[in-house]
Backbone and ligand atoms as CSV (ligand in chain L), in Angstrom:
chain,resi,resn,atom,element,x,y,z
A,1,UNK,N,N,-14.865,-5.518,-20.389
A,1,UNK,CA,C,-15.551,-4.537,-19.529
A,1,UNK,C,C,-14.582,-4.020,-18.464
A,2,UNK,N,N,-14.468,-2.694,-18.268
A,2,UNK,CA,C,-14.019,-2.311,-17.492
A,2,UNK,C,C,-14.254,-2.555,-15.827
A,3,UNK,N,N,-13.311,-2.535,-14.602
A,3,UNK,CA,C,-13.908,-2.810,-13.462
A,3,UNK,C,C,-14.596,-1.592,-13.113
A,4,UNK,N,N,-15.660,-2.171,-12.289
A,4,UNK,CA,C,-16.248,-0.547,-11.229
A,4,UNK,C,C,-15.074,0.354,-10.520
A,5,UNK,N,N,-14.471,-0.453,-10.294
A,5,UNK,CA,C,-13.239,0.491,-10.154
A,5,UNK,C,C,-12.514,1.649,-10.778
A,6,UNK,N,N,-13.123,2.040,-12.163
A,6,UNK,CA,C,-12.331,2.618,-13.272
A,6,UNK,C,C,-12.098,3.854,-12.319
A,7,UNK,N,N,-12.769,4.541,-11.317
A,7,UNK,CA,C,-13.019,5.769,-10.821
A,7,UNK,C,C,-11.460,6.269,-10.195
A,8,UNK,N,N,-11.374,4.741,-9.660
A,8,UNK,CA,C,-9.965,5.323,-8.664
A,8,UNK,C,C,-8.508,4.902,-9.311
A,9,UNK,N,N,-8.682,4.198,-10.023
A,9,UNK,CA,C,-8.193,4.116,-11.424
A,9,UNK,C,C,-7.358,5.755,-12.189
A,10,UNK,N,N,-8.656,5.837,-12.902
A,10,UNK,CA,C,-8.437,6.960,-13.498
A,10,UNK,C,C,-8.066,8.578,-12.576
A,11,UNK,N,N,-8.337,8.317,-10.923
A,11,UNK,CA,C,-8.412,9.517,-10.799
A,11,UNK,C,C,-6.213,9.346,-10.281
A,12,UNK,N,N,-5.688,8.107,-9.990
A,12,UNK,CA,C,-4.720,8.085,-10.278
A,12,UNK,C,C,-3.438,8.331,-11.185
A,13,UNK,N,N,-4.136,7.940,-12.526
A,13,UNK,CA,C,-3.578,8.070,-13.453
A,13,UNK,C,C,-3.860,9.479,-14.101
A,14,UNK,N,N,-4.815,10.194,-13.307
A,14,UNK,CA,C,-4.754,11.918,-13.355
A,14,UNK,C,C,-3.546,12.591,-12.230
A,15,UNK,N,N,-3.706,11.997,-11.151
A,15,UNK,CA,C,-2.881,12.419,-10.288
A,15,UNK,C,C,-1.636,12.264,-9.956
A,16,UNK,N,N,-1.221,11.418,-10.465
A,16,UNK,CA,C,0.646,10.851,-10.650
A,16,UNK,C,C,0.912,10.777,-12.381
A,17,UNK,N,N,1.629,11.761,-12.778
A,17,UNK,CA,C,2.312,11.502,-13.948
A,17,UNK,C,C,3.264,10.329,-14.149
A,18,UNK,N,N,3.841,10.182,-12.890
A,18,UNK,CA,C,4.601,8.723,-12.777
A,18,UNK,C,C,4.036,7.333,-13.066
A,19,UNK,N,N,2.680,7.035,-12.555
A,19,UNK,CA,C,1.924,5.886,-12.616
A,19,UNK,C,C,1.516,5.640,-13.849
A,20,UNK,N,N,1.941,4.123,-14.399
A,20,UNK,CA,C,1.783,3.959,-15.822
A,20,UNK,C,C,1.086,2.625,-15.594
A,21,UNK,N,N,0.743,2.164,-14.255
A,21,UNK,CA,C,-0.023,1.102,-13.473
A,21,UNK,C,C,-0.457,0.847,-12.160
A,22,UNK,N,N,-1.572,0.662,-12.346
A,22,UNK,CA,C,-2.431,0.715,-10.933
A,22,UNK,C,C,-3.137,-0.900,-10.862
A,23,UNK,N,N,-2.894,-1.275,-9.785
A,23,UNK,CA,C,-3.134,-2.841,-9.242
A,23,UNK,C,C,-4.277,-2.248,-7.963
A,24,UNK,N,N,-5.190,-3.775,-8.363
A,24,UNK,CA,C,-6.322,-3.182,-6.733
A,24,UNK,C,C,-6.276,-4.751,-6.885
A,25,UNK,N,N,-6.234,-4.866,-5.212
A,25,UNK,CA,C,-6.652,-6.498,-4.821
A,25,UNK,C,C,-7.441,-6.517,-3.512
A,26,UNK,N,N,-7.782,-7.774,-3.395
A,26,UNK,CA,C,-8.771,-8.082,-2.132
A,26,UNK,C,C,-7.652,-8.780,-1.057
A,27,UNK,N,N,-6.465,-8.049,-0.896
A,27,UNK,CA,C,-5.048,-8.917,0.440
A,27,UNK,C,C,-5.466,-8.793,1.632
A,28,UNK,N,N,-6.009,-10.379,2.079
A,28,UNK,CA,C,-6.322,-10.696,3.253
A,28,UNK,C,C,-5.957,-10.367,4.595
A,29,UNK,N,N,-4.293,-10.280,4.291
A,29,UNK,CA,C,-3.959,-10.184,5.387
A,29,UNK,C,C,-3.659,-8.356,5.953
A,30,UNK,N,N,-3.239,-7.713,4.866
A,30,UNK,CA,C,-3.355,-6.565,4.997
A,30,UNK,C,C,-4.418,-6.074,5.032
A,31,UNK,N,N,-5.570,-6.282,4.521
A,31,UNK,CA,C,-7.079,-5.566,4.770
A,31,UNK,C,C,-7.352,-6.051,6.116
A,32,UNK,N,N,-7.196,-7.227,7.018
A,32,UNK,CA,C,-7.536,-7.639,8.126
A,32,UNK,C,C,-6.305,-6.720,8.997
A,33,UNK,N,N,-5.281,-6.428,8.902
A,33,UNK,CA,C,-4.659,-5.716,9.740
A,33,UNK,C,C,-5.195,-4.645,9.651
A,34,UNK,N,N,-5.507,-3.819,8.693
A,34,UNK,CA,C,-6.018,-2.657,8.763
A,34,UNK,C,C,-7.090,-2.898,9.175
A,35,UNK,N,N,-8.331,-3.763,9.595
A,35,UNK,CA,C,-9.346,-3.421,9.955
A,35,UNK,C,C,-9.330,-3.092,11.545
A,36,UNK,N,N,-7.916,-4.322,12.293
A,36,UNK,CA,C,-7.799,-4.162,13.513
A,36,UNK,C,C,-6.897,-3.003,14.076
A,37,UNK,N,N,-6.834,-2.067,13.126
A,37,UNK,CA,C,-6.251,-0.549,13.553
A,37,UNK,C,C,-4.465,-0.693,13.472
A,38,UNK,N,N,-4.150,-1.691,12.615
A,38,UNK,CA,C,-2.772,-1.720,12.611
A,38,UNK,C,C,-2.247,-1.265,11.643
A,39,UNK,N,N,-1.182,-0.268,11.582
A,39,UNK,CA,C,-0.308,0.270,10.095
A,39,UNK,C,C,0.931,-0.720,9.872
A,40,UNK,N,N,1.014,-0.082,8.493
A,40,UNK,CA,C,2.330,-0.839,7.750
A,40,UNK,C,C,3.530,-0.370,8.376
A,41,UNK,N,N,4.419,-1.117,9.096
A,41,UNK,CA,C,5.291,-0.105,9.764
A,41,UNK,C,C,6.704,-1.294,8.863
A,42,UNK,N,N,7.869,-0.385,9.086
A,42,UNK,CA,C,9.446,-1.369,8.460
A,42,UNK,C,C,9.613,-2.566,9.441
A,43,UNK,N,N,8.892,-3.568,9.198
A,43,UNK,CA,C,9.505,-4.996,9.624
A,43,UNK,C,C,11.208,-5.693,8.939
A,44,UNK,N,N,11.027,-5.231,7.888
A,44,UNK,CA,C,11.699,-6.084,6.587
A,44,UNK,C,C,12.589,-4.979,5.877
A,45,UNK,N,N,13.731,-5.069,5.771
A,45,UNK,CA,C,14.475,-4.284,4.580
A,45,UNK,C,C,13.661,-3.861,3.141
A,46,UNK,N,N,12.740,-5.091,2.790
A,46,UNK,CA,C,11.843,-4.788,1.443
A,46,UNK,C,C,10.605,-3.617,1.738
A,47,UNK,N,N,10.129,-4.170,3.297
A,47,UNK,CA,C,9.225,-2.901,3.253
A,47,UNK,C,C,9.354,-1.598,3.730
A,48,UNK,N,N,10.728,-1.230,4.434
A,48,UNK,CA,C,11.135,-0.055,4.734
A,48,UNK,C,C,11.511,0.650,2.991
A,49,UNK,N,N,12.348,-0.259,2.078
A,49,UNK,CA,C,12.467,0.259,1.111
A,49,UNK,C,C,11.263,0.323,0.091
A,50,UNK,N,N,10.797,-0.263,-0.415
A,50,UNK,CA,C,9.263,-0.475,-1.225
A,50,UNK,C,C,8.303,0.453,-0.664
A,51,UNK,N,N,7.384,0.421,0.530
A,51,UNK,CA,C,6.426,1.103,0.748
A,51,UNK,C,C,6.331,2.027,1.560
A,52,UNK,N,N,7.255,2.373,2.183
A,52,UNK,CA,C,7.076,3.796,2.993
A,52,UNK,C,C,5.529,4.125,3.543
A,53,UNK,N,N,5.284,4.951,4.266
A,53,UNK,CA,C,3.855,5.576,4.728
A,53,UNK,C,C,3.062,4.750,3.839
A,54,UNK,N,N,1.785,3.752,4.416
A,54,UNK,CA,C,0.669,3.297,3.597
A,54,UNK,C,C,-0.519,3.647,4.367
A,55,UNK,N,N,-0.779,4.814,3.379
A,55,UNK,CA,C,-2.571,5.486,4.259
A,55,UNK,C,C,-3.736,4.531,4.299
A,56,UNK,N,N,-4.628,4.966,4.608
A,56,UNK,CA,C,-5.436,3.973,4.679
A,56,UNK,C,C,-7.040,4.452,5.079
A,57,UNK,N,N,-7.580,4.467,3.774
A,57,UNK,CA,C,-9.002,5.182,3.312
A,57,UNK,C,C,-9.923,4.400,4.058
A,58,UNK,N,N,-10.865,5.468,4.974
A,58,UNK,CA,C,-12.019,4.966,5.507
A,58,UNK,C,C,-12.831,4.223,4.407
A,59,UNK,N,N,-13.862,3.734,5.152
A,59,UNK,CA,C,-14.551,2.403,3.919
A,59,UNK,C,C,-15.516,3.037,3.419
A,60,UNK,N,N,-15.562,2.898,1.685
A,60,UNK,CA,C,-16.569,4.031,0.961
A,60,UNK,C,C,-17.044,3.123,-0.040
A,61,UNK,N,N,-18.323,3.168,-0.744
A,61,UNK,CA,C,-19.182,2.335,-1.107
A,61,UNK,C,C,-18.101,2.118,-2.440
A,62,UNK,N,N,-18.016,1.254,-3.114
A,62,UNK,CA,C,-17.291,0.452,-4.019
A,62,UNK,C,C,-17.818,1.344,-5.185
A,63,UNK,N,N,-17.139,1.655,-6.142
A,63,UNK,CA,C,-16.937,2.142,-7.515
A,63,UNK,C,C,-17.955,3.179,-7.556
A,64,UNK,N,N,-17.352,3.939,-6.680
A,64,UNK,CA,C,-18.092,5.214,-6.793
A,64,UNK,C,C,-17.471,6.448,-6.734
A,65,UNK,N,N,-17.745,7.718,-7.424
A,65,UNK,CA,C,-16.299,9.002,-7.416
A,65,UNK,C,C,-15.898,9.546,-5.970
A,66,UNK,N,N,-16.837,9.157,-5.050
A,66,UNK,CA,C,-16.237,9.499,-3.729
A,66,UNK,C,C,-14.930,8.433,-3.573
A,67,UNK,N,N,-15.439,7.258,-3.799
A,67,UNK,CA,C,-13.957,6.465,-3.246
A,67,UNK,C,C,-12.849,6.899,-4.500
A,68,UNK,N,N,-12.966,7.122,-5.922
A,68,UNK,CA,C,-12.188,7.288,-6.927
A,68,UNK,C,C,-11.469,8.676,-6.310
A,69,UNK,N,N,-12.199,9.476,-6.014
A,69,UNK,CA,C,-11.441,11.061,-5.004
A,69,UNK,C,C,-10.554,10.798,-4.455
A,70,UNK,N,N,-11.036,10.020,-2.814
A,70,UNK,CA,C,-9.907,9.439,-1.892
A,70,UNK,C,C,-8.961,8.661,-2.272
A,71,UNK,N,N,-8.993,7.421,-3.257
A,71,UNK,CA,C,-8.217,6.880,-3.269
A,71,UNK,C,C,-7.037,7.810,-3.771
A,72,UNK,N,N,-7.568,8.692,-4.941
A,72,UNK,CA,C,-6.909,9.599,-5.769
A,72,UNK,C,C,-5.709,10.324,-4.947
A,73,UNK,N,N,-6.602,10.906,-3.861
A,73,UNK,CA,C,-5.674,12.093,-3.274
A,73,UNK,C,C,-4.334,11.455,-2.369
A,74,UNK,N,N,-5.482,10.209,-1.880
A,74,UNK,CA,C,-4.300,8.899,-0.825
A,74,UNK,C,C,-2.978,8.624,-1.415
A,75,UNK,N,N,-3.130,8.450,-2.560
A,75,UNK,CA,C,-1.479,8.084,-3.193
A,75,UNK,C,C,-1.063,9.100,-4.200
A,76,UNK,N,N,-1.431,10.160,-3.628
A,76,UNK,CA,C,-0.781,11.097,-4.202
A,76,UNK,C,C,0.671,11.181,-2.995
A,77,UNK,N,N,2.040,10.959,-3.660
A,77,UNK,CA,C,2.954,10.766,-2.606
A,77,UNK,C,C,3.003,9.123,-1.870
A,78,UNK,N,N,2.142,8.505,-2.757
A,78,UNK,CA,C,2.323,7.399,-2.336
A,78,UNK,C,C,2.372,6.027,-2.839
A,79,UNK,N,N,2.765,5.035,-2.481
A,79,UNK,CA,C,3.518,4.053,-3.583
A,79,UNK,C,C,1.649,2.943,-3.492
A,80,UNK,N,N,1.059,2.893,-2.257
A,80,UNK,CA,C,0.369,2.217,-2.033
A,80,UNK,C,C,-0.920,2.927,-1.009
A,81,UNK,N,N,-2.217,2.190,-0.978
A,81,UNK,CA,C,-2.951,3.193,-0.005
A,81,UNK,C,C,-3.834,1.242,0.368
A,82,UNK,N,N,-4.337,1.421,1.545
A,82,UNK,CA,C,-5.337,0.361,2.168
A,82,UNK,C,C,-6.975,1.039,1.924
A,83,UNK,N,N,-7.709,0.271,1.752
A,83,UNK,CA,C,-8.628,0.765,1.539
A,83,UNK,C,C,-9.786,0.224,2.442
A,84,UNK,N,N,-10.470,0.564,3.921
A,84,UNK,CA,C,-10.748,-0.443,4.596
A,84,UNK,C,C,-12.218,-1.182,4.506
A,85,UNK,N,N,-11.695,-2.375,4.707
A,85,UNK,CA,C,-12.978,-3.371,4.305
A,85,UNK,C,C,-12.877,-3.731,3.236
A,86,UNK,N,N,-12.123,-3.279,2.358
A,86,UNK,CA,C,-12.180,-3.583,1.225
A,86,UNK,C,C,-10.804,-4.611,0.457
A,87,UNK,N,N,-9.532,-3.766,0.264
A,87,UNK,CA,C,-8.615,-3.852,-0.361
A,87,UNK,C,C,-7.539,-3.163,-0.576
A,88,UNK,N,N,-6.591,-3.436,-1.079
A,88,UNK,CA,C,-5.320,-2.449,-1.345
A,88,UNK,C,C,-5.238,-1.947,-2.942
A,89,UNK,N,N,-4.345,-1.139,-3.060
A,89,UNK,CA,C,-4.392,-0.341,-4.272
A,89,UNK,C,C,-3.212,-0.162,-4.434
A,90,UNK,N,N,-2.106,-0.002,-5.484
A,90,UNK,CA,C,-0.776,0.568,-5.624
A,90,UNK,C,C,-0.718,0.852,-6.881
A,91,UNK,N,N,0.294,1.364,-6.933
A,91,UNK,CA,C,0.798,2.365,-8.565
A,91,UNK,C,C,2.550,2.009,-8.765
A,92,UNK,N,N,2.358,1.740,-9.850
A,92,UNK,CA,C,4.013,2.039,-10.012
A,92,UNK,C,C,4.568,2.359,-11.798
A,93,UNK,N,N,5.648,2.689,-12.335
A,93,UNK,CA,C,5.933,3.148,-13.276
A,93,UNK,C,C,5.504,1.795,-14.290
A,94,UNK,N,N,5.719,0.805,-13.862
A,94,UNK,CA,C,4.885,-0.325,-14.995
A,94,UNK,C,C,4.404,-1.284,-13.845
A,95,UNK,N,N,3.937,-2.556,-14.762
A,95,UNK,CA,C,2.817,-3.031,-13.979
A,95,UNK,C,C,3.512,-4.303,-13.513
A,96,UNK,N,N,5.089,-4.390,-13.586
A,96,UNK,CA,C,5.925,-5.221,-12.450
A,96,UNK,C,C,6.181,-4.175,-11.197
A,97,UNK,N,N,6.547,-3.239,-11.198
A,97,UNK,CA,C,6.603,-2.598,-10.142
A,97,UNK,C,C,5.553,-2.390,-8.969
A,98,UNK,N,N,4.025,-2.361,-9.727
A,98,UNK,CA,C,3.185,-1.762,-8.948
A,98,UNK,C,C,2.178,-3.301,-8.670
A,99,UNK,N,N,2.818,-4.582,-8.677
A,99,UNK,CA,C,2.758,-6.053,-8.562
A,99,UNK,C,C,3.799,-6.278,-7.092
A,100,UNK,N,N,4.916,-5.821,-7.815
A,100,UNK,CA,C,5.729,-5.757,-6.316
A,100,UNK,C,C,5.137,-5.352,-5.178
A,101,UNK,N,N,4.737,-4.305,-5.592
A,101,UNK,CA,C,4.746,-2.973,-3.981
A,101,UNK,C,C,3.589,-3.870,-3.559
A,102,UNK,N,N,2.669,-4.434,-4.297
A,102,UNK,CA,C,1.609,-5.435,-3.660
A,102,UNK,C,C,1.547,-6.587,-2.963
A,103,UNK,N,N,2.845,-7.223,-3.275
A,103,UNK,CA,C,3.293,-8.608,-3.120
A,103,UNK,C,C,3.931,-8.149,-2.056
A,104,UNK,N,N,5.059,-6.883,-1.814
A,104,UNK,CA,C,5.634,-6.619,-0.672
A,104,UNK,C,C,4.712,-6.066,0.600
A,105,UNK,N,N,3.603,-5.637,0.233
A,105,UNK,CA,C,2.822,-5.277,0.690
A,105,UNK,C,C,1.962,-6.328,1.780
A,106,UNK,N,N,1.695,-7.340,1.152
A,106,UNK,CA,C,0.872,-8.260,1.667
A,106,UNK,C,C,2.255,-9.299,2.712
A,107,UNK,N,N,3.041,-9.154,1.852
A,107,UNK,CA,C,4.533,-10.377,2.953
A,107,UNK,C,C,4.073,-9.368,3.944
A,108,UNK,N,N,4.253,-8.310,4.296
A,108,UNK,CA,C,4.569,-7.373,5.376
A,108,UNK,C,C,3.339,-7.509,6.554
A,109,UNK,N,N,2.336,-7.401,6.004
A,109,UNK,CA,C,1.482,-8.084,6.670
A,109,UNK,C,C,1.433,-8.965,7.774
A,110,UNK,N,N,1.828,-10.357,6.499
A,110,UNK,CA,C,2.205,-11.624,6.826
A,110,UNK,C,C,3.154,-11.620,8.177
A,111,UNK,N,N,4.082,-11.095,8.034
A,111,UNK,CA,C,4.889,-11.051,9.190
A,111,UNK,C,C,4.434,-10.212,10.233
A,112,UNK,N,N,3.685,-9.119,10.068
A,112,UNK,CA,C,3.478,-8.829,11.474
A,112,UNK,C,C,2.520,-9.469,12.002
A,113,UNK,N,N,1.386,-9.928,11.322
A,113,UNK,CA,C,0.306,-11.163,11.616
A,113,UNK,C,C,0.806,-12.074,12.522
A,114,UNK,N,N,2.448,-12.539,12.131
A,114,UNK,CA,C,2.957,-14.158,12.738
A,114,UNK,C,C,3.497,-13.488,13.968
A,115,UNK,N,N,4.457,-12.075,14.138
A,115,UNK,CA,C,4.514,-11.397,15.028
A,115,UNK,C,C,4.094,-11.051,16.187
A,116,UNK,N,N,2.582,-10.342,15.968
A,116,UNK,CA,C,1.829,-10.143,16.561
A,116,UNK,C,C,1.211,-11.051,17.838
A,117,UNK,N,N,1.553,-12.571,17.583
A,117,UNK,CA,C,1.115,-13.319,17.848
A,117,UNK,C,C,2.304,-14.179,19.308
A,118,UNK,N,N,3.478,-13.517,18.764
A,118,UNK,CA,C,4.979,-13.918,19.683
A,118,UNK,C,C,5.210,-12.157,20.324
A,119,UNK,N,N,4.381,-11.495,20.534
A,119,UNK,CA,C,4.621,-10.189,21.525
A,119,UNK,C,C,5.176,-8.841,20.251
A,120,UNK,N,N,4.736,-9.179,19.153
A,120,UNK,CA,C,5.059,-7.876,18.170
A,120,UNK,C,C,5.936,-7.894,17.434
A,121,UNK,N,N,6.196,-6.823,16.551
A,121,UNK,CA,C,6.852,-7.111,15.687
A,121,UNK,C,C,8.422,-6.023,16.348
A,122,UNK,N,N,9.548,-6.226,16.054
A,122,UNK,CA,C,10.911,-5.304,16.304
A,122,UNK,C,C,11.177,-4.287,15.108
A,123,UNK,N,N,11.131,-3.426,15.189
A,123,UNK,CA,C,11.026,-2.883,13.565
A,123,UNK,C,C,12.476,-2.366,13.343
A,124,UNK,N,N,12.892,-2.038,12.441
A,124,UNK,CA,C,14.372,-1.857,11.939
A,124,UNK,C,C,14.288,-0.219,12.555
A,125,UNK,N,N,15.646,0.057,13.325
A,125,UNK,CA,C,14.976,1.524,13.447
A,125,UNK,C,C,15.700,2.559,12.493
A,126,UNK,N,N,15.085,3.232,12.532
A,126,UNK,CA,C,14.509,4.658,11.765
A,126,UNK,C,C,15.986,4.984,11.209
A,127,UNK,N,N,17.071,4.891,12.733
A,127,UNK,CA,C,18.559,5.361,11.426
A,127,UNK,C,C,19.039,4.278,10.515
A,128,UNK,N,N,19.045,3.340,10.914
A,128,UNK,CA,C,18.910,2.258,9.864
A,128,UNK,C,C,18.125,2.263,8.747
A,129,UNK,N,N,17.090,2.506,8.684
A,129,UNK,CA,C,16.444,2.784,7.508
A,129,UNK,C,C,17.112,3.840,6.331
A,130,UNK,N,N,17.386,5.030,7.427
A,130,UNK,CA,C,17.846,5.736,6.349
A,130,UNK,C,C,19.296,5.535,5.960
A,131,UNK,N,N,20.047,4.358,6.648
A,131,UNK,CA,C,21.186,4.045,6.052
A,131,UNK,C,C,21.347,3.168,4.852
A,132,UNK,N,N,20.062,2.301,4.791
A,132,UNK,CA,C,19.681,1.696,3.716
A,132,UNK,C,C,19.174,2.442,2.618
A,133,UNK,N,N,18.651,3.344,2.589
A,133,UNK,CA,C,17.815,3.904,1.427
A,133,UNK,C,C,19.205,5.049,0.613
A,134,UNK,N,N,20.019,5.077,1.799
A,134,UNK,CA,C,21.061,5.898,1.429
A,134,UNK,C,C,22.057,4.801,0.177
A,135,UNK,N,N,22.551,3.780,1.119
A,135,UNK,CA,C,23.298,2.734,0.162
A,135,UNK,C,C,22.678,2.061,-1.357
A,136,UNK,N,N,21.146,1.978,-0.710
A,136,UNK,CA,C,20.562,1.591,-2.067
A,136,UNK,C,C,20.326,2.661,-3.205
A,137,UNK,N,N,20.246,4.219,-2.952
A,137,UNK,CA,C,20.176,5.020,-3.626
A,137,UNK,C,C,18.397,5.220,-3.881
A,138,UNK,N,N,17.709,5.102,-2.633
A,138,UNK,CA,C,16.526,5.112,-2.889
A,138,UNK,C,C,16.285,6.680,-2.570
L,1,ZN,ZN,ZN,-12.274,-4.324,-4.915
């Protein structure tokens, strides 16, 4: 059986010719940051490179074409979207990639969670980032 989910699912795999896999999970720690109004920002070399901008869809009743819409349009341009109250969502060209961006997704979290807690997180800044994405060829 398919999940109730098929909606946002499929409206992905309409909307990215790239996506050849879409992952949805229930990540604790990222759905709880997002509930307390916090974004994914570059803590980590993995998540400046991996997830870039992660939007983050107001909370819409579960497996229904309104949330299959939003999620749709959310990662259009995007590797990953939060979905709040709920869960995260990502896409990637196969279904190790779009496992990663999830797994990197949720560490990132993790660390600003432990962060948060010692006065915030320091984030890599911005020219740095793009000196990395430059060397890595991202
Ligand atoms: Zn779910």
């Amino acid at each position: 059986m398919p999940s109730i989910e098929w909606h946002f699912h499929a409206a992905i795999y309409r909307k990215r010719a790239d996506a050849m896999a879409v992952l949805h999970a229930h990540s604790s720690y990222t759905t709880g940051l997002a509930l307390a109004g916090r974004r994914i920002e570059p803590v980590t070399i993995e998540a400046a490179m991996e997830l870039g901008d992660v939007p983050i869809i107001e909370f819409m009743y579960p497996g229904t074409d309104e949330l299959g819409d939003a999620v749709g349009n959310a990662m259009m341009g995007h590797k990953a979207a939060i979905l709040l109250n709920h869960g995260v969502v990502t896409a990637g060209r196969d279904l190790a990639e779009a496992i990663t961006i999830a797994e990197v997704l949720e560490a990132t979290s993790k660390i600003t969670f432990v962060a948060s807690h010692f006065g915030g997180a320091r984030l890599i800044p911005p020219d740095r980032i793009e000196l990395i994405k430059k060397l890595n060829k991202v």
